[in-house]
Structure formats: C-alpha cells, structure tokens
MMTF fields as JSON, N, C-alpha, C and O atoms, coordinates in Angstrom:
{
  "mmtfVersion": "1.0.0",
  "mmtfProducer": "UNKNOWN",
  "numBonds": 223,
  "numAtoms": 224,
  "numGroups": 56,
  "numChains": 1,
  "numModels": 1,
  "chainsPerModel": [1],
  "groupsPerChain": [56],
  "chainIdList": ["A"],
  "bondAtomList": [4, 2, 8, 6, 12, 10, 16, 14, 20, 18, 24, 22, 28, 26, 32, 30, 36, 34, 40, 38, 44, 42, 48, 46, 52, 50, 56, 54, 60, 58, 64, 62, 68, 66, 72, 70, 76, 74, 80, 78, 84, 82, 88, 86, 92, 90, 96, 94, 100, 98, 104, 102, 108, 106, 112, 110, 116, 114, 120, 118, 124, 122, 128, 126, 132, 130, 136, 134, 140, 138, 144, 142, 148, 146, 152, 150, 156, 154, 160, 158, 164, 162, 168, 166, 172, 170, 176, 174, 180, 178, 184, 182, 188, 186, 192, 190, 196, 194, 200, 198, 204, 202, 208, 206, 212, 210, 216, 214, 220, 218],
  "bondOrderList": [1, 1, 1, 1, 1, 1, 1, 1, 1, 1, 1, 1, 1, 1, 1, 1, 1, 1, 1, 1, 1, 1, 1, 1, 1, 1, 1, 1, 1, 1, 1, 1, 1, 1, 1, 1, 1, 1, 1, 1, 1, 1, 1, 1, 1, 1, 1, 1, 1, 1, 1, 1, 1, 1, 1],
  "groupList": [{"groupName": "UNK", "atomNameList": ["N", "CA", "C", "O"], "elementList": ["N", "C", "C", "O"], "formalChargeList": [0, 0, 0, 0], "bondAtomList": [1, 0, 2, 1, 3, 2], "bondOrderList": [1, 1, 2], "singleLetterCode": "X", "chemCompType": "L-PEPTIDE LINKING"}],
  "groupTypeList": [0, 0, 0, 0, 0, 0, 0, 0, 0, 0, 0, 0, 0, 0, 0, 0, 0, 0, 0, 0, 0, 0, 0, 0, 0, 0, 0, 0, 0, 0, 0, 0, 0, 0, 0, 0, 0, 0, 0, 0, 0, 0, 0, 0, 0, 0, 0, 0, 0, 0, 0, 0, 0, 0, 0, 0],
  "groupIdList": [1, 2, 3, 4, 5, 6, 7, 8, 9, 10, 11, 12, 13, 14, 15, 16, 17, 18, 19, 20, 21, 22, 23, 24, 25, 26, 27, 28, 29, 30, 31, 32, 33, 34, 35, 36, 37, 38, 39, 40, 41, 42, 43, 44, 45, 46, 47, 48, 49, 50, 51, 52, 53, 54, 55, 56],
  "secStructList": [7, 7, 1, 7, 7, 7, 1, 1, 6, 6, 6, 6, 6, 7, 1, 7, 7, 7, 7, 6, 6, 1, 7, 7, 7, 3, 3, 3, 3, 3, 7, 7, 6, 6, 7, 7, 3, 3, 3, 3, 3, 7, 6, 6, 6, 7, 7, 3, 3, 1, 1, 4, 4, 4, 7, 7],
  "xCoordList": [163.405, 162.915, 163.904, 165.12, 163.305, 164.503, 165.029, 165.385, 164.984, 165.497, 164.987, 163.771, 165.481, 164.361, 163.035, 163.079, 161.64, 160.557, 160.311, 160.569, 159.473, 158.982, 158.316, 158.293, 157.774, 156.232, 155.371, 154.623, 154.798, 153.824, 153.764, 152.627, 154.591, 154.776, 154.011, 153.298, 154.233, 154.312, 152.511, 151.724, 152.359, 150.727, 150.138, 149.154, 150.293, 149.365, 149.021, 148.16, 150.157, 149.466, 150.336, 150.252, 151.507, 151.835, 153.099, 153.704, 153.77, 154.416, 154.04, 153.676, 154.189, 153.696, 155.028, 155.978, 154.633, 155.812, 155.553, 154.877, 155.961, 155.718, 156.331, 157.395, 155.858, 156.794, 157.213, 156.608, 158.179, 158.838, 157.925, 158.306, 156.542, 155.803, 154.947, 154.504, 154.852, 154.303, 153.077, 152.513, 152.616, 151.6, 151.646, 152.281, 151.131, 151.644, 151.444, 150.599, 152.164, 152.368, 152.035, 152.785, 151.516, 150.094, 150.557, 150.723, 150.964, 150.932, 149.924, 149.468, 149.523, 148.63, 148.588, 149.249, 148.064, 148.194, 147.231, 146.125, 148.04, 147.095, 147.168, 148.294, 145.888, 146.153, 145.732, 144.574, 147.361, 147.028, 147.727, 148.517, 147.458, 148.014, 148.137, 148.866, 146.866, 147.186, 148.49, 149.008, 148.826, 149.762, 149.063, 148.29, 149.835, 149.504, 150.693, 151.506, 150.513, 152.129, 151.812, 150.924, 152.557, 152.325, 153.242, 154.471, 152.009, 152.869, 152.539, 151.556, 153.402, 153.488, 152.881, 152.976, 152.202, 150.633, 151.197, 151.539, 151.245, 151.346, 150.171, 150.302, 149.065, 148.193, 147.646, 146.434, 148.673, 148.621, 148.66, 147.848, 149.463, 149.868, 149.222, 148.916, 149.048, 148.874, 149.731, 149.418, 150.955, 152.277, 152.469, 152.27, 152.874, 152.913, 154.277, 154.834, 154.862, 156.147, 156.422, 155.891, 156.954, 157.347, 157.673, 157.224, 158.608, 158.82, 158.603, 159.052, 157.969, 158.035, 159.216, 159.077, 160.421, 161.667, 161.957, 162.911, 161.314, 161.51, 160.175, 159.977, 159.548, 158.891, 159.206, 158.508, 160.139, 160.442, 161.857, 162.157],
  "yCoordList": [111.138, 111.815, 112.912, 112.738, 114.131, 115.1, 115.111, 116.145, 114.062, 114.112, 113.331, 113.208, 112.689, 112.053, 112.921, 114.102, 112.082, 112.563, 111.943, 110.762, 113.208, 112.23, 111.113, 110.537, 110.839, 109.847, 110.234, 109.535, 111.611, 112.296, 112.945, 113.298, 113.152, 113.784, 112.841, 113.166, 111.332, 110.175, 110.015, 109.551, 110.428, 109.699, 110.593, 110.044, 112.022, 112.752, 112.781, 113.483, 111.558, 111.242, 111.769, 111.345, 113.241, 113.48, 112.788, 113.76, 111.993, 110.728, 109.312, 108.322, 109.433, 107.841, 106.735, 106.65, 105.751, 104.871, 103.088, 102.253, 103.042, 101.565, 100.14, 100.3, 99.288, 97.959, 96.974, 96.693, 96.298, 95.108, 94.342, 93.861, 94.187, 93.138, 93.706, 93.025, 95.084, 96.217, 96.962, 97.45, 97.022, 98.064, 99.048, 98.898, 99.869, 100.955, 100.99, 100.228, 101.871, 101.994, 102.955, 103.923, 103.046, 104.233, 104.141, 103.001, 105.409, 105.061, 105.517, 106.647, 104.892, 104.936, 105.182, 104.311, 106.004, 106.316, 104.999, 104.52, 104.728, 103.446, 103.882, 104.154, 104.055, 104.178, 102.743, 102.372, 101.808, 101.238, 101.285, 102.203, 100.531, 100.684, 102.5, 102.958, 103.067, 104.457, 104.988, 106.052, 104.531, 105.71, 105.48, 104.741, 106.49, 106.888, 106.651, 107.476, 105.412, 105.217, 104.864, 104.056, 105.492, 105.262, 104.331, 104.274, 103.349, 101.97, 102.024, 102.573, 101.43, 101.674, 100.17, 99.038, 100.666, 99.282, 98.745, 99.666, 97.648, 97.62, 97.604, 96.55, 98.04, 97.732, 96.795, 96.621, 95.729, 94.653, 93.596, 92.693, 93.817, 92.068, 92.459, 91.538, 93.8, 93.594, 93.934, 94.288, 93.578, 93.489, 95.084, 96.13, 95.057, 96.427, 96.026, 94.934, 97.677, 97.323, 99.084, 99.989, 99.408, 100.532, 101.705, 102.849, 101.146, 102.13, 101.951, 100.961, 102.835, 102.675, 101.46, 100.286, 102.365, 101.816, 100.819, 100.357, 99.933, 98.308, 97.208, 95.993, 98.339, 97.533, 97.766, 97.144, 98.544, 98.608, 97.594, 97.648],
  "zCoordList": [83.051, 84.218, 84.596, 84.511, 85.045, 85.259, 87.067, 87.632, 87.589, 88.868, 89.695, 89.55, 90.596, 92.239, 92.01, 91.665, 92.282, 92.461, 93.529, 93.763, 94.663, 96.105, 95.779, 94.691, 96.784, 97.168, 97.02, 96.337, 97.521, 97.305, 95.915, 95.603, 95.134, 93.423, 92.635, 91.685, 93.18, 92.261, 92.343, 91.519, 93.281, 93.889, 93.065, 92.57, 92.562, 92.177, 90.689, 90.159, 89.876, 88.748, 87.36, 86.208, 88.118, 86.828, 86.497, 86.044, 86.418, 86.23, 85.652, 86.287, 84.491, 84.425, 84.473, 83.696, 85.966, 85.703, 85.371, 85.972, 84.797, 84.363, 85.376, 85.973, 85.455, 86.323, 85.668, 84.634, 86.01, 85.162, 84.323, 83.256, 84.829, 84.422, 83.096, 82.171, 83.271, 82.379, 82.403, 81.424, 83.915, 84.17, 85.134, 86.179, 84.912, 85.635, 86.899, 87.371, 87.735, 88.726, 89.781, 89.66, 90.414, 91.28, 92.392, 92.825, 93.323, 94.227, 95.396, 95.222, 96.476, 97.098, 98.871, 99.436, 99.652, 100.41, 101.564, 101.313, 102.696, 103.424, 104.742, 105.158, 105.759, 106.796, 107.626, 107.816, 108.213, 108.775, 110.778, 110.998, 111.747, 112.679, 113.635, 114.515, 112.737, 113.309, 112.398, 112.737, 111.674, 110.58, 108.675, 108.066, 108.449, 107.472, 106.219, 105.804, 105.84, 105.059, 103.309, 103.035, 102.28, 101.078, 100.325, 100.33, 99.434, 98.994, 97.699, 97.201, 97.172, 95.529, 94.892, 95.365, 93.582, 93.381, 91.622, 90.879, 91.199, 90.143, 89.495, 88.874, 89.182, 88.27, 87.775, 87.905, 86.881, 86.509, 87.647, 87.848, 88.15, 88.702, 90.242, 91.0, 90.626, 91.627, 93.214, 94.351, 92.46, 93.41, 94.223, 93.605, 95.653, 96.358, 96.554, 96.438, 97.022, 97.472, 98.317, 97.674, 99.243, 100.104, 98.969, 99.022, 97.86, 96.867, 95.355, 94.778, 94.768, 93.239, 92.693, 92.351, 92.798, 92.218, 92.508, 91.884, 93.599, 94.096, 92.952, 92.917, 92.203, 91.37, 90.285, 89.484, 89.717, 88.477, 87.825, 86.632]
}
C-alpha cells in the first residue's frame, strides 16, 4: 500500500483489503442515532469493527 488510506478511500472499492479470517473487507456507511458513522464488514465471517485495520 503506498500510504494511510481514509475511511472514505476504502469504501469506494479501489483497495482490496483482506481480514485475518480471509475475506474481504468493505467498508460501509450506517446511519444510526441521527449520525452518520462508517464501519468496516468482513465479508466472510461477518465481523464489524470502527476500523479496517482492527480486522486485519
């Protein structure tokens, strides 16, 4: 990877990142409570987490 990529870089697809378990990783925009906050999805298993890098 050539550097930190935002949150918003990651969501738009041109990154492919993989998770420990071995499916990829999407991230997704959720509006709950009146905000608007993006959580990172494993594919496979399912598993969310605040950041990509907490699932890899």
């Amino acid at each position: 990877m050539a550097g930190p990529v935002s949150k918003n870089a990651r969501r738009e697809g041109a990154i492919q990142l993989v998770s420990r378990w071995g499916g990829a990783i999407k991230m997704k925009s959720v509006f709950e409570n009146g905000k608007l906050r993006h959580v990172a999805v494993c594919e496979k298993t399912g598993n969310t987490a605040r950041k990509a890098k907490d699932l890899m």
